[in-house]
C-alpha positions in Angstrom: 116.0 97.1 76.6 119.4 96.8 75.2 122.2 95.5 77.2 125.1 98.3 76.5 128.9 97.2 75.8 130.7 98.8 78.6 129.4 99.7 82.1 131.4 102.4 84.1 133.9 102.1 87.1 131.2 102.9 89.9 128.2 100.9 87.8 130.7 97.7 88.1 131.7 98.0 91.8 128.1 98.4 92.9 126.8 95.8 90.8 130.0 93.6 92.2 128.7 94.1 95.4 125.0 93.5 94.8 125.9 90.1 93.1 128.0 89.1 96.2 124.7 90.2 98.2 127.6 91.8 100.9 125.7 95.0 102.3 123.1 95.4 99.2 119.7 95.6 99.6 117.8 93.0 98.7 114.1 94.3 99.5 114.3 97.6 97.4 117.2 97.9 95.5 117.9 96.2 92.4 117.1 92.4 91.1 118.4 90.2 88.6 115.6 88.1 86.3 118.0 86.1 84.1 119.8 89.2 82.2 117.8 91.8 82.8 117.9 94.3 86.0 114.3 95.1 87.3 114.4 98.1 90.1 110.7 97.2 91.4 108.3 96.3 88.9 110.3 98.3 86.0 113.6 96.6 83.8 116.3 98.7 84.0 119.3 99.4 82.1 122.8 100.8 82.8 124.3 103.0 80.6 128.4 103.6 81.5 127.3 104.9 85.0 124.2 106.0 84.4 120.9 103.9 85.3 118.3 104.4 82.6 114.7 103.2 84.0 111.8 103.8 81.9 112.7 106.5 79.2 114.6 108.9 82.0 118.7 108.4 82.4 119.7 109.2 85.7 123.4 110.2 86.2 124.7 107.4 88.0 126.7 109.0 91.0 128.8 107.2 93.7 125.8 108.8 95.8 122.7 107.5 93.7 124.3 103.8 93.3 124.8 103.6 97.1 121.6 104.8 97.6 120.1 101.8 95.5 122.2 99.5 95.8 123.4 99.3 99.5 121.3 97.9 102.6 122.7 101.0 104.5 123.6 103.8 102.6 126.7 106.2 103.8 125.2 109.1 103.7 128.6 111.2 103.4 128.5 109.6 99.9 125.1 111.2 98.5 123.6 114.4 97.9 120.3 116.0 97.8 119.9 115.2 94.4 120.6 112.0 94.6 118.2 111.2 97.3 115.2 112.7 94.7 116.8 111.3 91.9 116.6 107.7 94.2 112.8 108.7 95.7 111.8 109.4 92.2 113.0 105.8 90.8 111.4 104.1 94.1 108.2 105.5 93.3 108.1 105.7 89.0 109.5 101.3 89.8 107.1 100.6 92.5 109.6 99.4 94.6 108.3 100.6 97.7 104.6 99.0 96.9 104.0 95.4 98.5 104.7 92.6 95.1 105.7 95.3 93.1 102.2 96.2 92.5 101.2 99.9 91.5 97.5 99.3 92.3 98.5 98.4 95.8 98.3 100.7 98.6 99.9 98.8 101.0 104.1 99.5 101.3 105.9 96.2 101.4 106.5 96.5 105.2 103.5 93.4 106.7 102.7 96.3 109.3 99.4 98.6 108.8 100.0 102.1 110.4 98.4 105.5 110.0 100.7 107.7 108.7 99.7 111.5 108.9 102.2 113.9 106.8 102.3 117.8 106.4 101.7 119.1 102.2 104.2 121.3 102.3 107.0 120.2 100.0 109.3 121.6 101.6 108.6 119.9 104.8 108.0 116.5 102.9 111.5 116.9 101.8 112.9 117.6 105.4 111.2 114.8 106.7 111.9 112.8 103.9 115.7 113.3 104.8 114.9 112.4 108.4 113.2 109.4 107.4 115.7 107.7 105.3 118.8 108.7 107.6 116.9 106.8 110.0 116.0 104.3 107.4 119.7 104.2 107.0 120.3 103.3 110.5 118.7 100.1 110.0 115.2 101.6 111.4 113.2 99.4 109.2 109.5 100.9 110.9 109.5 104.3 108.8 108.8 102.6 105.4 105.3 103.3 105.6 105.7 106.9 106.1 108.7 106.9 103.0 105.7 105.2 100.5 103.3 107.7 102.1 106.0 111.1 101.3 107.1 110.1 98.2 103.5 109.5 97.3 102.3 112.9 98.2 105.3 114.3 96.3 104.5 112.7 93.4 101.0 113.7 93.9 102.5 117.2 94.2 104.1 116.9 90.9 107.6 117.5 93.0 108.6 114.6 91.7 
């Protein structure tokens, strides 16, 4: 992936504060391998403000860079859509599978659980948003249940 010129105003101040480590999230959000950005097991690129991962450019919002970037999200800073703009780059990055891994099953989180969701989309979503406010909040124990939603979503073909 090509490494672009310029990056935008709100790319630069999150990636100031992930390379200071202050508040960014170093489980999930993104890495640096020499260079290059990885978001999970996928290299990513940023475009002005937008973060390009695969062949998809997602519009790189205040919202969608604090969601990604920061340990605890301020969620008077994102939207819906950049919540399933963010779920749909955890999931298509593998970021939420233990080691990166696609083939794994297991979430990164070293605790097994049972996790039994509705199909309804719509109350994936709600419970989705419940999930990562409270993931938000520092709550680290509803990981499983986040790997287990955005997997059924994708499942789904919501995302």
């Amino acid at each position: 992936a090509n490494q672009p010129e310029m990056i935008g105003n709100i790319a630069a101040s999150y990636l100031r504060k992930f390379a200071t480590k202050k508040d960014a999230d170093t489980t999930y959000g993104i890495r640096n391998e020499g260079e290059k950005f990885f978001i999970g097991d996928t290299e990513i690129d940023v475009n002005d403000n937008n973060i390009i991962v695969g062949d998809k450019e997602y519009e790189g919002s205040p919202g969608l860079w604090e969601l990604i970037v920061m340990k605890t999200p301020d969620e008077n800073i994102f939207t819906r859509k950049d919540y399933e703009n963010y779920v749909q780059i955890m999931s298509n990055t593998n970021a939420l599978r233990k080691g990166n891994n696609k083939d794994s099953r297991a979430p990164r989180s070293s605790k097994s659980a049972v996790v039994i969701i509705p199909s309804d989309p719509d109350a994936l979503l709600e419970r989705f948003d419940l999930l990562m406010a409270s993931k938000a909040a520092s709550n680290t124990g509803v990981r499983n249940e986040i790997v287990s939603i955005c997997d059924e979503l994708k499942r789904q073909n919501v995302l």
